[in-house]
C-alpha positions in Angstrom: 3.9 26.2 -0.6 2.0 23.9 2.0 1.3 24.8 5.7 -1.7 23.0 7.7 -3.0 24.4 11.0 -6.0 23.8 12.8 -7.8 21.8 9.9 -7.1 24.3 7.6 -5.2 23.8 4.5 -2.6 27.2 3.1 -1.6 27.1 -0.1 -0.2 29.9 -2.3 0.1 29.4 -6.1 2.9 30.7 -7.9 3.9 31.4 -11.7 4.6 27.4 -12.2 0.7 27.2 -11.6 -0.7 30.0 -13.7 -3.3 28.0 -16.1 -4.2 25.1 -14.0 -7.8 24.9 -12.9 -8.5 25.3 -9.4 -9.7 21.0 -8.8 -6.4 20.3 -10.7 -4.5 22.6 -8.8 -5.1 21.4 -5.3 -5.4 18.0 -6.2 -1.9 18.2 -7.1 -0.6 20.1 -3.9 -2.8 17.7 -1.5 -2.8 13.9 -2.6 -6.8 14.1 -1.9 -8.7 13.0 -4.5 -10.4 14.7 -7.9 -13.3 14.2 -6.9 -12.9 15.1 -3.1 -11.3 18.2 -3.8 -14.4 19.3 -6.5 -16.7 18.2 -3.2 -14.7 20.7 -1.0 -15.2 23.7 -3.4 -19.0 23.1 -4.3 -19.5 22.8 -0.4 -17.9 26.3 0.1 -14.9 24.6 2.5 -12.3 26.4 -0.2 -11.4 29.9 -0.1 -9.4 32.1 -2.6 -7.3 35.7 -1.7 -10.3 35.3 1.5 -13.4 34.7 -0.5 -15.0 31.2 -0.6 -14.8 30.3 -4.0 -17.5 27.5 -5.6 -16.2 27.5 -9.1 -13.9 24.2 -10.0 -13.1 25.5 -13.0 -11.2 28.6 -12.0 -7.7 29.3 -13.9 -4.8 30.1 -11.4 -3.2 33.3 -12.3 -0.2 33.0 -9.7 0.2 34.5 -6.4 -3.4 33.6 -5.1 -3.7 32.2 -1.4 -6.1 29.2 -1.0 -7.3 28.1 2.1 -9.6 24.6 2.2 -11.1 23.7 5.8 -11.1 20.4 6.8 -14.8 19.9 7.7 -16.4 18.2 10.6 -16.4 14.8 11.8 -19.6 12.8 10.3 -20.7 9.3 10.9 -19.8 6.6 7.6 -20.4 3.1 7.1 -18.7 0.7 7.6 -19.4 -0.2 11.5 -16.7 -0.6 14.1 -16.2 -4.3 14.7 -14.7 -6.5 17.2 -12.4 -8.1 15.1 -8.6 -9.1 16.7 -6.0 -7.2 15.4 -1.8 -6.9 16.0 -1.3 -3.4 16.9 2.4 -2.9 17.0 2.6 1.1 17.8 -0.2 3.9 18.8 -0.2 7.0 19.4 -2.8 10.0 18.4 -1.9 10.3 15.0 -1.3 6.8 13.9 -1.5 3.2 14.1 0.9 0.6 12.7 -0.3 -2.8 12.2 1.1 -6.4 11.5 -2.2 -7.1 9.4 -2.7 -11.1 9.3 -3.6 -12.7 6.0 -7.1 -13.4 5.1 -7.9 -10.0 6.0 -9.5 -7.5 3.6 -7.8 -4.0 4.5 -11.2 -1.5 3.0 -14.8 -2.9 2.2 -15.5 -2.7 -1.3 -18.0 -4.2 -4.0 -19.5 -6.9 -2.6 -16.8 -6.5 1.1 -19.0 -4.6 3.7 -17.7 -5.9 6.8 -15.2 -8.5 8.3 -12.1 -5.3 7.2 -9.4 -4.2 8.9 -11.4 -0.9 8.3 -14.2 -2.1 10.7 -11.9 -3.5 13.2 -10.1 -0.2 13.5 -13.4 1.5 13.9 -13.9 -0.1 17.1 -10.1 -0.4 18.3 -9.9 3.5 17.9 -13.7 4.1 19.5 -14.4 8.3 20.2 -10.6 8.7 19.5 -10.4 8.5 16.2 -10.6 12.0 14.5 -11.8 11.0 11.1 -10.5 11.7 7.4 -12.7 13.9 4.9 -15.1 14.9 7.4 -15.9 11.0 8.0 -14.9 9.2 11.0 -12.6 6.5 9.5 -9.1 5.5 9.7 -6.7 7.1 6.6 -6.2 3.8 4.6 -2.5 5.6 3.0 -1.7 2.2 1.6 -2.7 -1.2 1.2 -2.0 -4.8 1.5 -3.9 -7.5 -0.4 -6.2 -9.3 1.2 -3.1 -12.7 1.5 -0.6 -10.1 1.9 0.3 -10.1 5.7 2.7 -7.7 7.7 3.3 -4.0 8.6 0.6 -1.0 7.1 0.5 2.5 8.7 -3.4 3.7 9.4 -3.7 7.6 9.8 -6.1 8.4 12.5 -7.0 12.2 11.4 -6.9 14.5 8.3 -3.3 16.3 8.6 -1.8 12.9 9.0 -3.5 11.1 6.4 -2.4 14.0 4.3 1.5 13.8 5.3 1.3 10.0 5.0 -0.2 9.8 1.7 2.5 12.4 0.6 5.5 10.6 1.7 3.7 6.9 0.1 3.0 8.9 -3.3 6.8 9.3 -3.3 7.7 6.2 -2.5 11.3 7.3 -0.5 12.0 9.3 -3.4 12.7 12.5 -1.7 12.0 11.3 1.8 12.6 8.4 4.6 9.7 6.1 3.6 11.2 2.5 3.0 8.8 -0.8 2.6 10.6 -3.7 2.6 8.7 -7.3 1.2 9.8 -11.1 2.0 8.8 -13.2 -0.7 9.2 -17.3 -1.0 9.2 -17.8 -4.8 9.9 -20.5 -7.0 13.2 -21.0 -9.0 16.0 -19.1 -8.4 16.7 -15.5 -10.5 19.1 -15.6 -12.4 20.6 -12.3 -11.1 21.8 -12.1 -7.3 20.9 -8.2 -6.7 18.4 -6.8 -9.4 16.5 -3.6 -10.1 13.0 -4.4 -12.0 11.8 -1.5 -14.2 8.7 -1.6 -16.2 4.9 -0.1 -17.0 2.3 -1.8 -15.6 -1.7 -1.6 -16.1 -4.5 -3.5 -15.6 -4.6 -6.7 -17.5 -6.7 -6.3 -20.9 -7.8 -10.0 -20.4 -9.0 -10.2 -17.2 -9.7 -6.9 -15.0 -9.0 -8.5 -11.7 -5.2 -8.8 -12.7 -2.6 -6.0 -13.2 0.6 -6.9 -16.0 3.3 -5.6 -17.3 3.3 -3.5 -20.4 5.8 -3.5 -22.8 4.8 -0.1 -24.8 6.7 2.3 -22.7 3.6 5.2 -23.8 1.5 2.9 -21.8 0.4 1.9 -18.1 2.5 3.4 -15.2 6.3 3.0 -14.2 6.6 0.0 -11.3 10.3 -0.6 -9.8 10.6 -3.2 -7.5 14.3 -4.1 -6.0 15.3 -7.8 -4.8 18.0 -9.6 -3.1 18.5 -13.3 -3.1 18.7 -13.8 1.0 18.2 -17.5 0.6 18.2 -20.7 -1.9 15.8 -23.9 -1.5 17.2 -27.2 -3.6 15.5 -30.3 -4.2 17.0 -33.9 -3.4 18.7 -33.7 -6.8 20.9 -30.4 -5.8 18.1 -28.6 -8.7 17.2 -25.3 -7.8 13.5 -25.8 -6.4 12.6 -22.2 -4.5 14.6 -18.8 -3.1 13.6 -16.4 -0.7 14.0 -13.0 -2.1 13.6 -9.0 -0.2 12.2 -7.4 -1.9 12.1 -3.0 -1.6 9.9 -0.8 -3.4 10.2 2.6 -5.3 6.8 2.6 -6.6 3.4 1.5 -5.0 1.5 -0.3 -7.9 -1.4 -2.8 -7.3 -0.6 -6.3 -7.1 3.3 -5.0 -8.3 5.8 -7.6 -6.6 3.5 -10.2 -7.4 3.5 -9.1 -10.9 7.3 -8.2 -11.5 8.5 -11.6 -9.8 6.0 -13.5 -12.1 7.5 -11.2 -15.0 10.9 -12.4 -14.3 9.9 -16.3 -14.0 10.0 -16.4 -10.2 5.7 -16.0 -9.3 5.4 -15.6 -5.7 4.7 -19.6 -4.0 1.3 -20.3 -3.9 -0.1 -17.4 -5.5 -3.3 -18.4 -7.3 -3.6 -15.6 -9.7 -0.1 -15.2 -11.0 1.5 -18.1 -10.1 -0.8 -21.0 -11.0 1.4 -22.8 -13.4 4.7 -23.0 -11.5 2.8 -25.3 -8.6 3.4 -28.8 -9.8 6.8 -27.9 -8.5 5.2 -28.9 -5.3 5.7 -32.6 -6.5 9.7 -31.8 -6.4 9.2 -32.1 -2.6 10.2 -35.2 -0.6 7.4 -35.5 1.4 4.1 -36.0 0.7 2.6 -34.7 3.5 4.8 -31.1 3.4 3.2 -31.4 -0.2 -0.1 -31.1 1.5 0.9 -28.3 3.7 1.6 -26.4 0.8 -1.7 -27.2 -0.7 -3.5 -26.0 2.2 -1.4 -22.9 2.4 -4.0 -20.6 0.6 -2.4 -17.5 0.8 0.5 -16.5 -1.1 4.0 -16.3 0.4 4.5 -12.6 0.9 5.3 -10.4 3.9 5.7 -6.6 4.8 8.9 -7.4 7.2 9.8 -3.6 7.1 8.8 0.1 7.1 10.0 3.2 7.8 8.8 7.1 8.0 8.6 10.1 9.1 5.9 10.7 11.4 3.7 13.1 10.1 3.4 15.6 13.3 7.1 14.9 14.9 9.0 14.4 12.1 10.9 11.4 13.7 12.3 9.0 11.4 10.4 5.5 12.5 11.3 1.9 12.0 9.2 -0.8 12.3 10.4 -4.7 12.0 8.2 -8.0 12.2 9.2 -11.7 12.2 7.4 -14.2 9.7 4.6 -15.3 10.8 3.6 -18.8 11.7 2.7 -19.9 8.4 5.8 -18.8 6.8 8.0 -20.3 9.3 6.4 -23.4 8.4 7.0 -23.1 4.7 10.5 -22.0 5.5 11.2 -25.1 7.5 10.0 -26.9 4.9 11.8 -25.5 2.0 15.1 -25.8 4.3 14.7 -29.7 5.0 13.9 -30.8 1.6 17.2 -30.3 0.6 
C-alpha cells in the first residue's frame, strides 16, 4: 500500500515482500531510482515501524510501515534559461508542452544548457517545487532531441511520482495513452498491426537501440500502427504512408526502431533510416527533393496524450496539429502523386 501526504511517503510491506532488501523494496513501490532510494536511507530521510533506519541492506519481514520524507528544496545545475517554449496547459502540479524539434529535453554528457530543462527553469521561476530535494522539473518521459510534440513535465515530488507511475505502465492498468504520427517510407504490408519484440542497445554501435531476436534478452517494446494515409509516386508505386502510431511500452528510440524493423524507417531519420533516402529521387520535383534534404529532423510527432492528473485524478486529453514542417512534407507527399 501507497499513501503520500505532506512530502512524506507511507508504505506498509506485506507477506509478498518478506525477503526483499529495504533499496529493492522501495524502489519497487516508488519508481525512484536505485540509487536515489540508497541516498534517502543513508541521509536518515527513511523510517521503519518509527525509527529512522540507515541500513540498505535490511530484509523485509512483512507488516513493517516505512515512511521516506521528501527532503528540502536545493539549488541544481542546470540554470533557468530564456529559451521560447509552447506551453499548452499549467497548473501547480504540471506542465504540458508541444516541445519543437531541435530541442534537447535533459542536459547530459557533453548537453549543459540550450534544454528544455533550462527553459522550464526559468518559465516556472520560485514556483517550481522541485523533485528529489532539487529544484527541477520531473522529466517523466522523453522525446528525442527531432522528436517534436506533447510531453508532460511534473513540477513537484508527489506528481513526479504519480506520473512516472502511470508512464512505467504505459495504459496498462490506467488512462495513459501516447499517440505518435509518423511519415515513413513504403507502405506496411499490414493495414492495422501490433509490433511485439525485445529490444536493447545495439552491440555495434551504443548510440542505437535494435531489436533482439533472443526472447531471454533486451526488454519487451510494443508499438501499435494504423495506415491513416498512402503517398504514390507518378508511376502509381507505393513511395511513403503516414502511419499512428500508439504505445504500450516506453523504450528508447522504440518507434523508430520497430518501423525500421518492419521495412518502413521513419522519413529522414539519419540513424535508422539512412538507406531508404534515395527514395527521395522518386519525387517529381527537384526542388521538393531539396526540401526534404534540408528537413534534418525526422518525421515524427507526439499528436496525442492522455492521463490522469496526479492530484485530481481527472482523465486529461491533450491534441496538437503537425507542425509547420510536417505540413510541408505532407503537402509534398500528397502532390507528387
Amino acid at each position: 500500500m501507497i499513501k503520500v501526504s505532506n512530502n512524506i511517503i507511507y508504505l506498509i510491506a506485506n507477506k509478498l515482500d518478506v525477503g526483499k532488501r529495504l533499496d529493492q523494496y522501495i524502489t519497487i513501490h516508488t519508481e525512484f531510482s536505485r540509487q536515489r532510494v540508497i541516498n534517502l536511507i543513508e541521509n536518515g530521510y527513511v523510517k521503519l515501524n518509527n525509527k529512522i533506519i540507515n541500513l540498505k541492506k535490511y530484509k523485509i519481514k512483512g507488516e513493517e510501515s516505512i515512511e521516506i520524507t521528501i527532503p528540502e528544496i536545493r539549488e541544481l545545475n542546470p540554470l533557468p534559461e530564456n529559451i521560447p517554449i509552447d506551453i499548452v496547459y499549467e497548473d501547480n502540479d504540471i506542465i504540458v508542452i508541444n516541445k519543437p524539434s531541435n530541442l534537447v529535453v535533459h542536459p547530459g554528457a557533453g548537453i549543459e544548457s540550450g534544454t528544455l530543462v533550462n527553459a522550464i527553469l526559468h518559465h516556472c521561476g520560485d514556483t517550481l517545487s522541485g523533485i528529489g530535494g532539487y529544484k527541477r522539473p520531473g522529466i517523466v518521459h522523453r522525446l528525442d532531441k527531432d522528436t517534436s510534440g506533447l510531453m508532460i513535465v511534473a513540477k513537484n515530488d508527489i506528481s513526479h511520482l504519480n506520473l512516472s507511475k502511470q508512464f512505467s505502465e504505459q495504459g496498462r492498468t490506467g488512462s495513459l495513452e501516447k499517440i505518435y504520427l509518423a511519415f515513413v517510407w513504403g507502405v506496411p504490408k499490414l493495414r492495422k498491426n501490433k509490433i511485439e519484440t525485445q529490444m536493447q542497445r545495439n552491440t555495434n554501435d551504443r548510440t542505437k537501440m535494435m531489436v533482439e531476436k533472443d526472447p531471454l534478452k533486451g526488454r519487451k517494446a510494443v508499438t501499435e500502427y494504423e495506415i491513416i494515409e498512402t503517398y504514390c509516386d507518378k508511376k502509381n508505386d507505393p513511395l511513403a504512408s503516414l502511419l499512428r502510431c500508439k504505445l504500450y511500452t516506453g523504450r528508447t528510440h522504440q518507434i523508430r526502431v520497430h518501423l525500421d524493423y518492419i521495412g518502413n524507417p521513419i522519413i529522414c531519420d539519419a540513424k535508422y533510416g539512412k538507406g531508404f533516402n534515395t527514395k527521395m529521387k522518386q519525387l517529381s520535383n527537384i526542388s521538393d527533393q531539396k526540401t526534404l534534404t534540408d528537413l534534418k529532423r525526422h518525421a515524427l510527432h507526439s499528436v496525442s496524450i492522455t492521463f490522469t492528473h496526479p492530484t485530481s485524478n481527472n482523465n486529461m486529453t491533450f491534441n496538437t496539429d503537425l507542425p509547420h514542417d510536417l505540413v510541408i512534407l505532407r503537402n509534398i507527399l500528397s502532390a507528387n502523386e
